[in-house]
C-alpha positions, 0 to 999 in steps of 0.5 A: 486719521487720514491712513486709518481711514484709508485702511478701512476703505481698502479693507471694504474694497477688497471684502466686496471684491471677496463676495462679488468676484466670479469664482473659479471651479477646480477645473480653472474656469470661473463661474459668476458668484452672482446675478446681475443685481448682485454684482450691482449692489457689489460694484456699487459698495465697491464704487462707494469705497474707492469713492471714499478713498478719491475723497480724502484729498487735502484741504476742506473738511475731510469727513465731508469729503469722504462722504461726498466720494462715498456718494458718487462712487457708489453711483458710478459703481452701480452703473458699471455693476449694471453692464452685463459681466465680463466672462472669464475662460479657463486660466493658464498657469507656468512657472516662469522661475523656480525659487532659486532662479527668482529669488536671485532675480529679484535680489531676495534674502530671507530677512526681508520675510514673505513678499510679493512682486507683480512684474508685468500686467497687460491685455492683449490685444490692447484694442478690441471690440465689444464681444471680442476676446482678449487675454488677461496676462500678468508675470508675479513673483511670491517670495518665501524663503522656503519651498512650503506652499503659502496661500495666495489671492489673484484679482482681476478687476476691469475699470471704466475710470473709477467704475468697475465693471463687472464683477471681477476675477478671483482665484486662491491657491498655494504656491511655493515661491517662484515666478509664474505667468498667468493668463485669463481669457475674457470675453467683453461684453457686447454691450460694452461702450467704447472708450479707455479701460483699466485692468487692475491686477493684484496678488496678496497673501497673509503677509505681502500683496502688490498690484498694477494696472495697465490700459487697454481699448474697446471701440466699435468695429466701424462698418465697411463702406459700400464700394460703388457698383458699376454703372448701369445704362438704361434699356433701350426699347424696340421703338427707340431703337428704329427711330432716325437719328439726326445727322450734322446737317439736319434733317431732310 
């Protein structure tokens, strides 16, 4: 009961991340799949299911506990689909490995079928400010056997937490099998808060899928201090100036 549960909330994770992700233009940029309160509603579907999936712990009655994750993930995932979107650039694509080269890497042999290997995530710089730059970087591996392209699913999904902010990044194309790296700018929001972020990667096909998370920082730049100017002395004035000054041994 309890993995026929999860496998239904893992499905509607990645149906909403299917309606809600920016989706990218044949050039390699990526455009919002929809408005703000669009990727409200989808970020709090979102929440609710990954709300559902922090629900199925031990003990307790276990409808109940979903229930109560659905609830409060759907809250959180209305809020961080509230904060302005994360925009993406044009990604960057090599081929890191040719299908000789990566199959002998990982040890592959055709027996064990299609399968995918995320090797490396990370977001660099991995500390930044609201309305930086940064870059989403990640090394994957399709394994097929064969040199025919399959069909593969790349998404990128920012979290405060369990919140996901934004909407998320999202790209299918056919591959042959081998080692890429691929790179994604992102502009944070400049309404950002500060705090530690989550960046979940994850690649699938029909067949295989893999995903891994790295953490990265955003924090407001602090302000420079004001460094002390040099000391003025008063103007004197004419009068002031003709005035005696007294001497050691009084005046006479």
């Amino acid at each position: 009961m309890c993995k026929k549960l999860t496998a239904i909330c893992i499905l509607v994770v990645f149906s909403v991340y299917s309606v809600g992700c920016a989706t990218t233009n044949p050039d390699g940029t990526a455009s919002p799949g929809r408005s703000t309160v669009g990727g409200a509603v989808a970020g709090a579907l979102a929440g609710a299911a990954l709300g559902a999936l922090a629900g199925l712990i031990p003990g307790g009655n276990l409808a109940a506990n979903v229930a109560r994750g659905a609830i409060i993930g759907a809250g959180a995932g209305l809020v961080a689909g509230a904060v302005a979107g994360f925009a993406y650039g044009k990604y960057q694509e090599q081929l890191h490995r040719d299908r000789q080269a990566a199959e002998a890497y990982h040890q592959y042999n055709t027996d064990q079928g299609e399968k995918v290997i995320i090797e490396a995530v990370e977001v660099q710089p991995d500390s930044s400010s609201p309305g930086d730059s940064v870059a989403m970087n990640s090394v994957f591996s399709v394994l097929t056997g064969s040199m025919d392209p399959v069909p593969v699913e790349i998404t990128q999904i920012v979290m405060v937490g369990d919140k996901i902010c934004g909407q998320p990044f999202c790209l299918k194309q056919e591959r042959v099998s081998g080692t890429y790296k691929f790179s994604v700018p992102m502009q944070i929001p400049a309404n950002a808060p500060d705090g530690k972020y989550k960046l979940m990667t994850a690649v699938k096909t029909s067949k295989s899928n893999d995903q891994k998370l790295c953490e990265f920082l955003v924090a407001k730049k602090a302000s420079p201090e004001e460094k002390p100017g040099p000391e003025v002395q008063p103007p004197t004035t004419d009068k002031e100036a003709r005035l005696p000054r007294p001497t050691a041994g009084g005046t006479s």
